[in-house]
C-alpha positions in Angstrom: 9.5 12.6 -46.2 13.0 12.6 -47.4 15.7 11.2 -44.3 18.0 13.6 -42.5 21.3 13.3 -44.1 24.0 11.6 -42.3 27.2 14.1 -41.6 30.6 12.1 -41.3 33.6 14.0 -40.4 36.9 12.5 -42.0 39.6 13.8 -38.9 43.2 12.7 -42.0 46.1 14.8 -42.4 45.8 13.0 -46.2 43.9 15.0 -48.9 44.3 12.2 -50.9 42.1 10.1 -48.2 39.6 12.9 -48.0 38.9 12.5 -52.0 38.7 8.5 -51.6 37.1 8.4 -48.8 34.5 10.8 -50.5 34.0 8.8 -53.7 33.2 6.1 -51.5 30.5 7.2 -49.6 28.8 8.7 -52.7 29.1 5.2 -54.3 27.6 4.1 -51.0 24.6 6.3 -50.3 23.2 9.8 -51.3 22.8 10.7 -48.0 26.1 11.2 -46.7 27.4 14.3 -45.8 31.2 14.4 -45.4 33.3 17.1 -43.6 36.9 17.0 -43.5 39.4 18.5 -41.2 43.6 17.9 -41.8 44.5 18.5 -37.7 44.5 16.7 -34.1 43.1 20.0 -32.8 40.8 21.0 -35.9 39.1 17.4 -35.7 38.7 17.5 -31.7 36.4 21.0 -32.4 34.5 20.1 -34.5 33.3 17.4 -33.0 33.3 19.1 -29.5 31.1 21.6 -31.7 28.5 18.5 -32.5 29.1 18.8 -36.2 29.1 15.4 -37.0 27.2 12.6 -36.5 29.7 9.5 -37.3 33.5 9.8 -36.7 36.4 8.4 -39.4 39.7 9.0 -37.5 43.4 8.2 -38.8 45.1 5.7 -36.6 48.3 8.5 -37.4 48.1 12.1 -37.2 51.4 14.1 -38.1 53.2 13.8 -34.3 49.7 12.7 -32.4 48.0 9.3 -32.7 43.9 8.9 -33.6 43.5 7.2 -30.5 44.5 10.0 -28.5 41.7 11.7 -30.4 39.5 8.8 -29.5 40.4 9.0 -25.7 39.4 12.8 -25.7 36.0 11.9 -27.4 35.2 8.9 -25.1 35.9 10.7 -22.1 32.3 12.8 -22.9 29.1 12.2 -22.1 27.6 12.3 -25.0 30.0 12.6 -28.0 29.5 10.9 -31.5 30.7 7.2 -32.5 34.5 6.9 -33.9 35.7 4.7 -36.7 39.2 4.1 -36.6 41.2 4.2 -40.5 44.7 2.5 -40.4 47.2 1.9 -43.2 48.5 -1.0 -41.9 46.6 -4.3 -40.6 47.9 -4.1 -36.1 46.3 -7.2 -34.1 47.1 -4.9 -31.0 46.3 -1.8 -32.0 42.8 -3.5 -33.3 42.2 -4.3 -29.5 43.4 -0.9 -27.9 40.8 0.7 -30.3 38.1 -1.4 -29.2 39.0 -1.1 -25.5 39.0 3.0 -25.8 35.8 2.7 -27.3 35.9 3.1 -31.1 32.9 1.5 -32.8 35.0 0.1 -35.6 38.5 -0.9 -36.9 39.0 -0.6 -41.0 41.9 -1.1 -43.1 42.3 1.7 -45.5 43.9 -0.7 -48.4 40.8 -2.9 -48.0 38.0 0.1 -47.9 35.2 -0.5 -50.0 31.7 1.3 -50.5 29.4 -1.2 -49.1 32.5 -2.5 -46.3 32.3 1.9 -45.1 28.7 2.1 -45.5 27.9 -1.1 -43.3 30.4 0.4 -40.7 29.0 3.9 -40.2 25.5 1.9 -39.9 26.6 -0.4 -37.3 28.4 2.7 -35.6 25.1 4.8 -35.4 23.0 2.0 -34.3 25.8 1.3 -31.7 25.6 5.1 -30.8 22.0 4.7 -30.0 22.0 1.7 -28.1 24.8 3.3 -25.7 22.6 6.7 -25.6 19.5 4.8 -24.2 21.5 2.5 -22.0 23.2 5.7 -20.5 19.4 7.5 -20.5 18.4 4.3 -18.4 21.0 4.5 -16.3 20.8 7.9 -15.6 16.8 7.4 -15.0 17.7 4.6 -12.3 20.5 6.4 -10.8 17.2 9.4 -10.4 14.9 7.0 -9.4 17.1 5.6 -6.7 18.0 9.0 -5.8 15.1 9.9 -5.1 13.7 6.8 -3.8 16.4 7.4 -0.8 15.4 10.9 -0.7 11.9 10.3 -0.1 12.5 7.6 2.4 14.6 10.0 4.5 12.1 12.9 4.3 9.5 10.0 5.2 11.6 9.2 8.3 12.1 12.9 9.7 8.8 13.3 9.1 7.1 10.3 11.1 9.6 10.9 13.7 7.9 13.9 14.9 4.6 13.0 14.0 4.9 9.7 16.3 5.0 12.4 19.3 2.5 14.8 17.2 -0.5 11.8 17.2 0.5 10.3 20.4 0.3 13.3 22.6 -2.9 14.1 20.5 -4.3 10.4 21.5 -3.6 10.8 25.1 -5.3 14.1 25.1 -8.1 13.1 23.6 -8.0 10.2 26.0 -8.3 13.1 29.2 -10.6 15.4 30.8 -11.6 17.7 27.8 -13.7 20.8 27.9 -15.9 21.1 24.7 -13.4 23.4 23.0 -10.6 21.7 24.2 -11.8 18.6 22.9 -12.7 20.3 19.6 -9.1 21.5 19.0 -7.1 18.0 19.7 -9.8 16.5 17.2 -8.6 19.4 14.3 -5.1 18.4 15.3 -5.9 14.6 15.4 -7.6 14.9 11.9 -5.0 17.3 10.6 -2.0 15.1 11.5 -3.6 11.5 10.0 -4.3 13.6 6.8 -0.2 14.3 6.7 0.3 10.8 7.4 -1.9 9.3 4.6 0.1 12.4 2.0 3.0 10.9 3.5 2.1 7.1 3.2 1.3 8.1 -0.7 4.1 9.7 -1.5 6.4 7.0 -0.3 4.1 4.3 -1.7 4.4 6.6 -5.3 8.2 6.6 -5.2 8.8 2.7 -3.8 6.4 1.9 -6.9 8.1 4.0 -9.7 11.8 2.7 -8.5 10.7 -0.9 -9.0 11.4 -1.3 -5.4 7.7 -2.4 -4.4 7.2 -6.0 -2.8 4.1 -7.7 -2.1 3.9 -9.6 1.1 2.1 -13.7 1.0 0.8 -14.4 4.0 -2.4 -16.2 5.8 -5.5 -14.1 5.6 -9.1 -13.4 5.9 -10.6 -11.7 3.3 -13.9 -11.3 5.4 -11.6 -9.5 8.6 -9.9 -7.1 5.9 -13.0 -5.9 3.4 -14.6 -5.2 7.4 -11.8 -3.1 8.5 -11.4 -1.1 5.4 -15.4 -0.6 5.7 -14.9 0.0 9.4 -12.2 3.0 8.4 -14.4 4.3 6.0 -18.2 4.2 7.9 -17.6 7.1 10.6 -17.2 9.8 7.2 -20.7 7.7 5.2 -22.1 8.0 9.0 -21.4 11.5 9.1 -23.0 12.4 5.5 -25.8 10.2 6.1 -25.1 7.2 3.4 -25.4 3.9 3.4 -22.1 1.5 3.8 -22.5 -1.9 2.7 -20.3 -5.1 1.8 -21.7 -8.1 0.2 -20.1 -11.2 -0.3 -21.1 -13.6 -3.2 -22.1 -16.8 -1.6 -19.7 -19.5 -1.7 -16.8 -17.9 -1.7 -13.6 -18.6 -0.5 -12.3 -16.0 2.1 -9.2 -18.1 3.6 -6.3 -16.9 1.3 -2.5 -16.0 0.8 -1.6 -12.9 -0.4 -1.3 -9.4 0.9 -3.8 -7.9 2.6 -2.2 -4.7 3.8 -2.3 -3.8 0.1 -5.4 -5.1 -0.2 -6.6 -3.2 2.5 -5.0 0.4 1.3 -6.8 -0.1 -2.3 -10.1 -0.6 -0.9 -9.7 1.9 1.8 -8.5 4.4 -1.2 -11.6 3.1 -2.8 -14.6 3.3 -0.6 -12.8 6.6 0.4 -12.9 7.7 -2.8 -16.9 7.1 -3.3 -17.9 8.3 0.0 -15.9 12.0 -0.5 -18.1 12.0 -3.9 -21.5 11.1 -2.8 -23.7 13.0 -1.2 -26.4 11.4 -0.6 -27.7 7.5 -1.5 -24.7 4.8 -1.0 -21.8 3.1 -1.8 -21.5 -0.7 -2.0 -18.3 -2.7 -1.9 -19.4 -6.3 -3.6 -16.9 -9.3 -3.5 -17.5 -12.0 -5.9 -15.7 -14.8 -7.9 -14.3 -13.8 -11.4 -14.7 -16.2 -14.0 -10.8 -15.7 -14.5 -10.2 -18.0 -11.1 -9.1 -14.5 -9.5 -11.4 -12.5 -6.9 -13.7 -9.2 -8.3 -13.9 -6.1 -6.1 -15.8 -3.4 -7.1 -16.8 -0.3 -5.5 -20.3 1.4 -6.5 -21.6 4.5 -5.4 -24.4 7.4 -6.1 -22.3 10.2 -6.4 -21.7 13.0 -8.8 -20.0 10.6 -11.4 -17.5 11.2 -13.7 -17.1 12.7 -17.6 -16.8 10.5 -20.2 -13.1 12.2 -20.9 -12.0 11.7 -17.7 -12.3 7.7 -17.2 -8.8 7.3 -17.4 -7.0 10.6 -16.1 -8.0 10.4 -13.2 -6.1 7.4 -12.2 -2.6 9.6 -13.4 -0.8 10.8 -10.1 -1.9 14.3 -8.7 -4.7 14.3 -11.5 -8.5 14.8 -10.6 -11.4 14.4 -12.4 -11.9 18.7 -12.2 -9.2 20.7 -11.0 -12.1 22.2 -8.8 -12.5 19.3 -6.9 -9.2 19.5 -5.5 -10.3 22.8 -3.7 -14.0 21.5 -2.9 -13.6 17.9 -1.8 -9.6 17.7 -1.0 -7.3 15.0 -1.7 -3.8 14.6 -3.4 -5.0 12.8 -6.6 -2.7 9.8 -5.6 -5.0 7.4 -4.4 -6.2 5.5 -7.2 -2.9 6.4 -9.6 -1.3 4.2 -6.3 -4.3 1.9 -6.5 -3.6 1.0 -10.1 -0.5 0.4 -9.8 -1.2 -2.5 -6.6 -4.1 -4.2 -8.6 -1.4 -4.7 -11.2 1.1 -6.1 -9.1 -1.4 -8.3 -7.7 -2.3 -9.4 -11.7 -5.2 -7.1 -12.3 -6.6 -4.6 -13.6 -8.1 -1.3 -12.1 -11.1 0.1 -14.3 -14.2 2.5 -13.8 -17.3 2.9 -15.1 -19.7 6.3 -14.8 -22.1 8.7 -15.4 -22.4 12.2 -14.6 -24.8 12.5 -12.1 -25.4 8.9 -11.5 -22.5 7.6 -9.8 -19.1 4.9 -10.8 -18.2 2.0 -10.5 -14.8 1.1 -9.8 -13.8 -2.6 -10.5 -10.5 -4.8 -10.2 -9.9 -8.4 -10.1 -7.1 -9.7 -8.0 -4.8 -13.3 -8.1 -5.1 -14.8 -4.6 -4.3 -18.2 -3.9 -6.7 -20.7 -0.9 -5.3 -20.5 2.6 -3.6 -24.7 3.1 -6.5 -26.7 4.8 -4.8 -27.1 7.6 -4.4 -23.8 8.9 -7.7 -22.3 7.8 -9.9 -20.6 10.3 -13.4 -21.6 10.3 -16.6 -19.3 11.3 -18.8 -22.2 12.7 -22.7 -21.7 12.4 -25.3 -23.7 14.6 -27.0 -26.6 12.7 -30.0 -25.3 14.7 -30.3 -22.3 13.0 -31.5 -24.0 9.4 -35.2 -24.1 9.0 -35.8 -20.9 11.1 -37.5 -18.0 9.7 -36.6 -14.0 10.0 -38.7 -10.9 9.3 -36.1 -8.2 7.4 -37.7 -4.2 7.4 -35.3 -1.5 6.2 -36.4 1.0 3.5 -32.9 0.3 1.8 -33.6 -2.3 -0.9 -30.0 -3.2 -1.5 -29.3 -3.4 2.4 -32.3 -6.3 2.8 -30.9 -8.2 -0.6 -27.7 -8.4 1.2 -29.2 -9.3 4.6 -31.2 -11.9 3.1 -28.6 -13.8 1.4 -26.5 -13.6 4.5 -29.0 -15.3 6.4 -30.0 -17.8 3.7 -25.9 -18.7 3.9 -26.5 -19.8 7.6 -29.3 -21.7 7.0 -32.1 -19.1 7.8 -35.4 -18.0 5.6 -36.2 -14.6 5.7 -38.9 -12.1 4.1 -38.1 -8.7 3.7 -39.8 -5.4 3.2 -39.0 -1.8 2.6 -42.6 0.0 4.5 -42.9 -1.4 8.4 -46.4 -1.1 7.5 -46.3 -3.8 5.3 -44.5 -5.7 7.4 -47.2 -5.6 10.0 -49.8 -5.9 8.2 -48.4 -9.4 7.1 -47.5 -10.1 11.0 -50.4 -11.9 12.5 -50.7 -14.4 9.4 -47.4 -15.4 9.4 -47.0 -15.7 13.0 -50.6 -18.1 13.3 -48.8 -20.2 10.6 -47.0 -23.0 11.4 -43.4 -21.6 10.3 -43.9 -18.2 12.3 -40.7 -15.7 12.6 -38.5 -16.6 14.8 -36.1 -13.4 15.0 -36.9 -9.7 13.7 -33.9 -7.5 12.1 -35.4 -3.7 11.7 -33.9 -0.5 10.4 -34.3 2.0 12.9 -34.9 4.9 10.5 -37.7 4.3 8.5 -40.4 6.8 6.5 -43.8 6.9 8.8 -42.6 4.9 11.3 -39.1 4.7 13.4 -37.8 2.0 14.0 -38.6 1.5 18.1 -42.4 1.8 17.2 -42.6 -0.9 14.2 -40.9 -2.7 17.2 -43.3 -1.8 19.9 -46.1 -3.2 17.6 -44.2 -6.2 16.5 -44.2 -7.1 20.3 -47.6 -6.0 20.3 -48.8 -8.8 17.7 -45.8 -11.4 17.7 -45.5 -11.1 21.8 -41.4 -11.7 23.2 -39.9 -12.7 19.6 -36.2 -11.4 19.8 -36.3 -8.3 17.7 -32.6 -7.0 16.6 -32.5 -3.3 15.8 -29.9 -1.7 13.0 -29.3 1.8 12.9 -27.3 4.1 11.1 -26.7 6.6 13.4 -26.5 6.1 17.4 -28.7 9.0 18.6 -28.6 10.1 22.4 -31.1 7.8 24.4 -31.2 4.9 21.7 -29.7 2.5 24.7 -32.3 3.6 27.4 -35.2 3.2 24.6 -33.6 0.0 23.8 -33.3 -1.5 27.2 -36.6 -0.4 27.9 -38.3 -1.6 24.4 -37.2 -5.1 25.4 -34.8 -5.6 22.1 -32.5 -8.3 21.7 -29.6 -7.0 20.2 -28.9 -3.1 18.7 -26.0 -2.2 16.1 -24.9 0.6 14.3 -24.7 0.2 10.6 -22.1 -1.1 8.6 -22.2 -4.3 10.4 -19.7 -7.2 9.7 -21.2 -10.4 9.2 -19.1 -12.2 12.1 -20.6 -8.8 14.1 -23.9 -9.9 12.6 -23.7 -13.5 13.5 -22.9 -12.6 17.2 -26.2 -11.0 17.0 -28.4 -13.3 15.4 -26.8 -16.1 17.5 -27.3 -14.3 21.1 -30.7 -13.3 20.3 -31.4 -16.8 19.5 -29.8 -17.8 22.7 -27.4 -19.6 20.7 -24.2 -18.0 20.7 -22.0 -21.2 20.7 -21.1 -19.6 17.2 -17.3 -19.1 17.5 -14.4 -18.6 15.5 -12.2 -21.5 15.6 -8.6 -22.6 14.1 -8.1 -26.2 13.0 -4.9 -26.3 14.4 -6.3 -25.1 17.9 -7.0 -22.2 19.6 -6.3 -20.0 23.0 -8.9 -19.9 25.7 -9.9 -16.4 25.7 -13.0 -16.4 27.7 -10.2 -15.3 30.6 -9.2 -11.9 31.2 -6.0 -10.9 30.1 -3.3 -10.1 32.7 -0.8 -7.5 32.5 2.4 -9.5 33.4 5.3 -6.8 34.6 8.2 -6.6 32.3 11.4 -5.2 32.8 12.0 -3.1 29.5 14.8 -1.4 27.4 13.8 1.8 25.3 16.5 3.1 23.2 15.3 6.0 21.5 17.5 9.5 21.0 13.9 11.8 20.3 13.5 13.4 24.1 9.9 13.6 22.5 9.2 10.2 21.5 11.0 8.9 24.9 8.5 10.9 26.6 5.3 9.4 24.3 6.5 5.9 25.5 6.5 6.8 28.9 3.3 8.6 28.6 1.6 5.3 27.5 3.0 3.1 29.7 2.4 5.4 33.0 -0.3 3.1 33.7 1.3 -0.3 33.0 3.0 -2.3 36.1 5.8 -2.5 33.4 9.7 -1.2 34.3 11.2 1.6 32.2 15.2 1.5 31.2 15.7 5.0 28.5 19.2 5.3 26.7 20.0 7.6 23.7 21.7 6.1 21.2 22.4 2.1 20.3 26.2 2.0 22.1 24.7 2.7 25.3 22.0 0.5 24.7 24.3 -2.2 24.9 26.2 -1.3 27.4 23.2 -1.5 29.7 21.7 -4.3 28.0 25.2 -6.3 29.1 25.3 -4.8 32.5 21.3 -5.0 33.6 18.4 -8.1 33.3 15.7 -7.0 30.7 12.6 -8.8 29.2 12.0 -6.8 25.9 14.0 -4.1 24.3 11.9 -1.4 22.4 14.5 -0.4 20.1 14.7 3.1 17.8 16.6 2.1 14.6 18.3 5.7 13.7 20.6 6.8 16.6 23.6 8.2 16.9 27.1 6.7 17.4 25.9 3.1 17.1 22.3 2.3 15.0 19.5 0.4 16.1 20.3 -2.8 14.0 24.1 -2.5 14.8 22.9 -2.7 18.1 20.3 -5.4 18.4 23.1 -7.4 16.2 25.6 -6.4 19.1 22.6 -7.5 22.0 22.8 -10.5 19.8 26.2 -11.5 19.9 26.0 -10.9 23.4 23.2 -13.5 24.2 25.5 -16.2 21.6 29.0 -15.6 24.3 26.9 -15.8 27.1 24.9 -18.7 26.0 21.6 -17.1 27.4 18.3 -16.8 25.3 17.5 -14.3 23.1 15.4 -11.1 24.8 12.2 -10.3 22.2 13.9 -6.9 20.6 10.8 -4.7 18.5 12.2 -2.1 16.2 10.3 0.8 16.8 11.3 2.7 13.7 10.1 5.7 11.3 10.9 3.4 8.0 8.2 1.6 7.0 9.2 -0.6 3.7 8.9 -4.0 3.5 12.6 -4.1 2.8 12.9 -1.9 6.2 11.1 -5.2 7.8 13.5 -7.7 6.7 16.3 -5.8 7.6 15.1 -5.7 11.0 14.3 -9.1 11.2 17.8 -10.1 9.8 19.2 -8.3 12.4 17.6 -10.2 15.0 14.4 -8.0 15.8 11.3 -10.3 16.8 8.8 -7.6 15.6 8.8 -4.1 13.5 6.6 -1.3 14.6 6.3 1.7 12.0 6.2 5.2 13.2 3.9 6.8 14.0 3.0 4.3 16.5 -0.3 3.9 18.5 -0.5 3.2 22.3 -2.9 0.0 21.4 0.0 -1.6 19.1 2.6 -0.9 21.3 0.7 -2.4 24.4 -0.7 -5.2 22.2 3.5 -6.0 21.2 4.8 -5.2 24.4 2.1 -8.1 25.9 2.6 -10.2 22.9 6.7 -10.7 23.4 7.4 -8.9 26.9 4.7 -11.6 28.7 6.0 -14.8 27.0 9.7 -14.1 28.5 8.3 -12.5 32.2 5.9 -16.0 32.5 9.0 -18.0 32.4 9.7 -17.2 35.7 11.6 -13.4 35.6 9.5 -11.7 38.1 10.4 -8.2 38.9 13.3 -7.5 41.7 
């Protein structure tokens, strides 16, 4: 395919020029295309009227100058690249045409073919770079237009929805009638669903404006795959399926990294496969990659995905069927955002499937160990090697992972699917000399529940502790239990520390704890409410009246203002333990003002008062402004009664035990 000619406009009030210039450029190269125009004002339309697509301009023309001409073309957005032509050789007026903008400076006298050819080259190629530097800048200026946009939509919309879930939690928390307790779960459910859109729609924009940060910090990987499985068990309890984690012996789960991202993918995930499976179940499995990174994947049973689909459904708003949008719900944003994460954490999201016989969905993630020192340690009994265990669940995949659990701690175990076979094998085992010494059973089983297989088991095997698992707790299950004589009774998915408590306790050995090298509070006592003395600066009437709603039964002293000035002015004039404090107020902020409390403490030589931003921004950037302001601790919006009590006893007791009881 021939190339698009290239159309140079000669602005000369010379005819003579236009001719040379002309011979030139067909020395040069057939593909030039040259226009001429004699005038200031006929050279300044046509190239307002985009007829050209490089510039020669005479330094001189009649009673105006080219690099007025130049000024006037510069001053566009987009306008095409100028060469300046001169009859005489000007240092200065070299410089003033590079400073307006002119792509070039060329002596007419000098002019030759491959000298004008090289020019317009290097002034089309300079034209292009400038367009896609401007189109990137206009794209970042976008982005961080709507990156701000977002954010404030995000912040007058938790505002509200703060009061909107708080009320809805105190509600639930009273005396409900049936219906009534119906209609707060509808508005519960209905206002965490506009919380997770609005979580996903931030996360999308944060992510596409560059302005995402991953956090490092101390974790456990064990405490955060259990609460995403947790989040995710009360929907696969309510469908029936089977939720299950398994852990690949050996591995490390003291790391450094983020695990509130960590979290959100596998929530997105196992959220994901439980929405699309029906029946069966879905099976998070945590293992080492050979890479030195950690492997996640995500199985289920469900309804699978086309071959054509495998990678569209991880663009935003995209689903594998636009049908499924209307029968199963959901943005499409999860696992777009998911990607994303697993790539900033130096993976790679990818699926496999089959209609109609489920998907996998795998990703491999960079972590680094947890230091030595500060590693917390699950401890196990010594005495618990050697011992045997009888496994019965009809779930093949749920006794594979029992069994290695246990053979981790030090325990044997025999599994089997029928109670009947488990039975039948009873009396043998238990006349041998290595006879069970602790029964884990499903309580839903086919042709025998689960409180019968253990009535016989005590039948044959006499008081061994028997440990029942069920999927779903059914009305009476706790009288049956405490009547069957069983040892423990937990509803399915169960952690493994939940597990171990288990195990332990119906062994009688529940010296199991989990400890921290570097030492660790006694919290075999009960916690005490210690009175505090607390600041709330908040301007919502509605949220004011949520954090009074929660505290109503706390021993703890309530100070409201409205906006951050007056906030200070009481903080100066009264004694306080904590300050609650709302970042976006009028006449003074929330960070002006915990600066200002700040200040205060620094002239007065007196120690700092705890200060937690309670705040409808919920970046990590949001965070360390806070914290650079002088906040101890940063609660998002909407905000739960059980983190703000947990905060307030966190900071508000450690400043009352110092000896500030309450006048």
């Amino acid at each position: 395919m021939a190339k698009p000619a290239v159309r140079v406009l000669l602005v000369d009030d010379d005819e003579d020029e236009r001719v040379i210039v002309g011979d030139l450029l067909r020395t040069a190269c057939d593909r030039f295309e040259l226009t001429w125009r004699r005038t200031y004002e006929q050279g300044l339309a046509a190239i307002l009227a985009e007829e050209c697509d490089v510039c020669l301009v005479d330094y001189r023309l009649g009673e105006r100058s080219g690099l007025d001409l130049l000024a006037e073309v510069a001053a566009k957005p987009s306008h095409p690249q100028v060469i300046l032509l001169t009859g005489e050789g000007d240092r200065e007026v070299d410089v003033t045409a590079a400073k307006a903008g002119a792509a070039d400076y060329l002596l007419k006298g000098e002019l030759t073919a491959p000298m004008l050819e090289r020019s317009i080259r290097y002034a089309m190629e300079r034209g292009r770079t400038l367009k896609a530097l401007r189109e990137a800048r206009e794209l970042a200026q976008l982005n961080l237009a709507r990156s701000a946009f977002v954010a404030a939509m995000s912040h007058e919309i938790r505002t509200p929805m703060n009061a909107i879930l708080g009320m809805a939690d105190m509600l639930w928390d009273s005396r409900l009638d049936t219906d009534q307790r119906q209609y707060v779960e509808v508005l519960r459910r209905a206002g965490a669903g506009l919380l997770l859109l609005i979580n996903d729609i931030l996360d999308l924009s944060k992510i596409e404006a560059g302005h995402l940060e991953l956090e490092r910090v101390e974790f456990d990987l064990e405490e955060v795959v259990d609460q995403a499985i947790e989040l995710t068990a009360v929907k696969a309890r309510a469908k029936g399926l089977v939720l299950l984690s398994h852990f690949s012996p050996g591995l490390v789960t003291s790391l450094m990294g983020d695990p509130s991202r960590l979290r959100q993918i596998l929530i997105n995930l196992l959220g994901n496969a439980v929405k699309f499976t029906s029946s069966g179940e879905v099976v998070l499995t945590v293992k080492d990659h050979e890479s030195g990174q950690i492997e996640f994947s995500v199985s289920d049973t469900g309804i699978g995905i086309p071959s054509d689909k495998l990678e569209t459904i991880f663009n935003d708003f995209t689903q594998a069927d636009a049908s499924t949008t209307r029968r199963y719900g959901g943005t499409g944003l999860g696992l777009g955002i998911s990607r994303r994460l697993v790539k900033a954490m130096g993976g790679c999201l990818t699926v496999t499937s089959s209609e109609g016989q489920g998907s996998t969905f795998r990703f491999a993630a960079q972590f680094d160990p947890a230091p030595p020192s500060t590693r917390k340690v699950r401890a196990v009994p010594g005495d618990l090697r050697g011992k045997r265990a009888l496994l019965i669940d009809d779930n093949a995949t749920n006794c594979f992972i029992l069994q290695e659990t246990l053979q981790a701690w030090g325990l044997e175990s025999d599994a089997f699917c029928l109670p009947m076979e488990a039975l039948a094998r009873l009396p043998e085992a238990m006349a041998g000399k290595r006879p069970y010494s602790l029964v884990l059973i499903d309580s839903s089983m086919p042709g025998m529940d689960g409180f019968e297989g253990a009535a016989e088991i005590q039948r044959i095997a006499g008081s061994i502790p028997i440990v029942m698992l069920t999927s779903e707790a059914r009305l009476g299950d706790i009288a049956r239990r405490v009547k069957g004589g069983l040892s423990g009774y937990a509803v399915k998915p169960v952690t493994r520390a939940h597990l171990l408590r288990l195990v332990c306790d119906a062994l009688g050995k529940r010296e199991a704890v989990e400890r921290n090298p570097a030492g660790s509070a006694d919290r075999s006592k009960p916690n005490r409410v210690t009175p505090a003395r607390i600041l709330v600066a908040e301007d919502s009437p509605d949220n004011r009246l949520l954090v009074e709603v929660f505290l109503k039964d706390s021993p703890h002293r309530l100070t409201f203002e409205e906006d951050g000035q007056a906030a200070v002015d009481r903080f100066a004039s009264s004694r306080f333990d904590l300050v609650l404090m709302d970042i976006q107020m009028p006449v003074m902020d929330g960070l002006a003002a915990t600066r200002a409390i700040r200040a205060l403490e620094r002239e007065r030589g007196s120690r700092a008062i705890p200060i937690i931003a309670l705040t409808a921004h919920a970046s990590l950037q949001d965070m360390e402004r806070s914290a650079h302001a002088g906040c101890n601790a940063h609660l998002s919006k909407p905000i739960s009664k059980l983190d703000l009590l947990s905060a307030i006893a966190r900071y508000g007791a450690v400043e009352t035990s110092r000896g500030m009881a309450l006048t």
